[in-house]
C-alpha positions in Angstrom: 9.4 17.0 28.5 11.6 13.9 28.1 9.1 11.5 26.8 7.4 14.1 24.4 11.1 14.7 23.2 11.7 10.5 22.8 8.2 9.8 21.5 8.5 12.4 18.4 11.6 11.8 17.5 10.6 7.8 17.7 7.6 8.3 15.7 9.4 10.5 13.6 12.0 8.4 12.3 9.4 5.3 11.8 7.5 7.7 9.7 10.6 8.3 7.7 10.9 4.9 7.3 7.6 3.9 6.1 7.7 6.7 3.7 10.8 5.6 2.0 9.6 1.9 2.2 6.5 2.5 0.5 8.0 4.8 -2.3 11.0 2.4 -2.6 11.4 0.8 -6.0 10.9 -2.7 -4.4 7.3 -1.6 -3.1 4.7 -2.3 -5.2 3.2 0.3 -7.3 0.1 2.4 -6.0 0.1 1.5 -2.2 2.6 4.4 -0.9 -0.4 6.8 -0.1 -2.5 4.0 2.1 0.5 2.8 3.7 1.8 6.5 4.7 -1.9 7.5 4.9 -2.0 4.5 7.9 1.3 5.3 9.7 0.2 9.0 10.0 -2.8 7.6 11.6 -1.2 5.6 13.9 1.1 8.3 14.9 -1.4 10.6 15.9 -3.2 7.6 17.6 0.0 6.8 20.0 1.5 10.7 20.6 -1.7 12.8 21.0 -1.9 11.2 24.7 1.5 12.4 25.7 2.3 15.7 23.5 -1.0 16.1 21.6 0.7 15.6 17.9 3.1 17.9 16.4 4.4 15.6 13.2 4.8 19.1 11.7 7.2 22.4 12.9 4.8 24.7 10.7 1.6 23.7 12.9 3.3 23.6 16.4 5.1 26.9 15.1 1.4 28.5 14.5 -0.2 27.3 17.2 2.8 28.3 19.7 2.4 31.6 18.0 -1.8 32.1 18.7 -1.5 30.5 22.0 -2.1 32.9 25.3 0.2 30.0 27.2 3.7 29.1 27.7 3.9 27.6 24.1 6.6 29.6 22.8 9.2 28.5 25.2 8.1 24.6 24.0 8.5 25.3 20.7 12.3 24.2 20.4 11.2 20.8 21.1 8.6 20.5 17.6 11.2 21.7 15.8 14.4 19.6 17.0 12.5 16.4 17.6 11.0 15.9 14.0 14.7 16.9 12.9 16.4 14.3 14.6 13.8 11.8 14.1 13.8 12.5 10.4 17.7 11.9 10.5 17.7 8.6 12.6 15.2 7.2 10.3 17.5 8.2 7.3 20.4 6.6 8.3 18.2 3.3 9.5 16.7 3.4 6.3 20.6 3.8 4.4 22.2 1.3 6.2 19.4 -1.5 7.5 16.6 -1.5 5.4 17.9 0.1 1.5 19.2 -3.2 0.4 19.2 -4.0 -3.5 17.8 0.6 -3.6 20.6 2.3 -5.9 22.8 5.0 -3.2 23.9 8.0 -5.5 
């Protein structure tokens, strides 16, 4: 439970990243749907081994709900994880990586 925890919040917050990197001002024009396109890929590549993918609450939320296991009581980490993933890469993104980006 502790790696599928670590590796979606990981992957998570370097999904963030590459999102806001590719729709940054200083990328160029055009290329944010390959390069997010490409991470997504590469996220489902590395996780499905050890948790089988979530990247989204909505689908781990439907399949937790259809699922004649123990799903439901799993749920709490799809939902947390991408959370916390989405706010670590936010706040790597703000303070490393924005330089020369406008902060309102």
């Amino acid at each position: 439970m502790q790696s599928a925890l670590l590796i979606e919040v990981l992957l998570t917050a370097g999904f963030l990243i590459v999102i806001l990197g590719s729709t940054s001002k200083a990328a160029p024009a055009g290329f944010a749907p390959i390069a997010i396109g490409l991470a997504l890929t590469l996220i489902h590549l590395i996780s499905i081994p050890v948790t089988n993918t979530s990247v989204n609450p909505a689908r781990s939320t439907g399949v937790a709900i259809f699922a004649e296991t123990g799903a439901m009581g799993q749920l709490w980490l799809f939902w947390l994880a991408p959370l916390v993933g989405a706010a670590v890469g936010a706040l790597i993104w703000r303070v490393l990586l924005s330089t020369g980006e406008e902060q309102d």
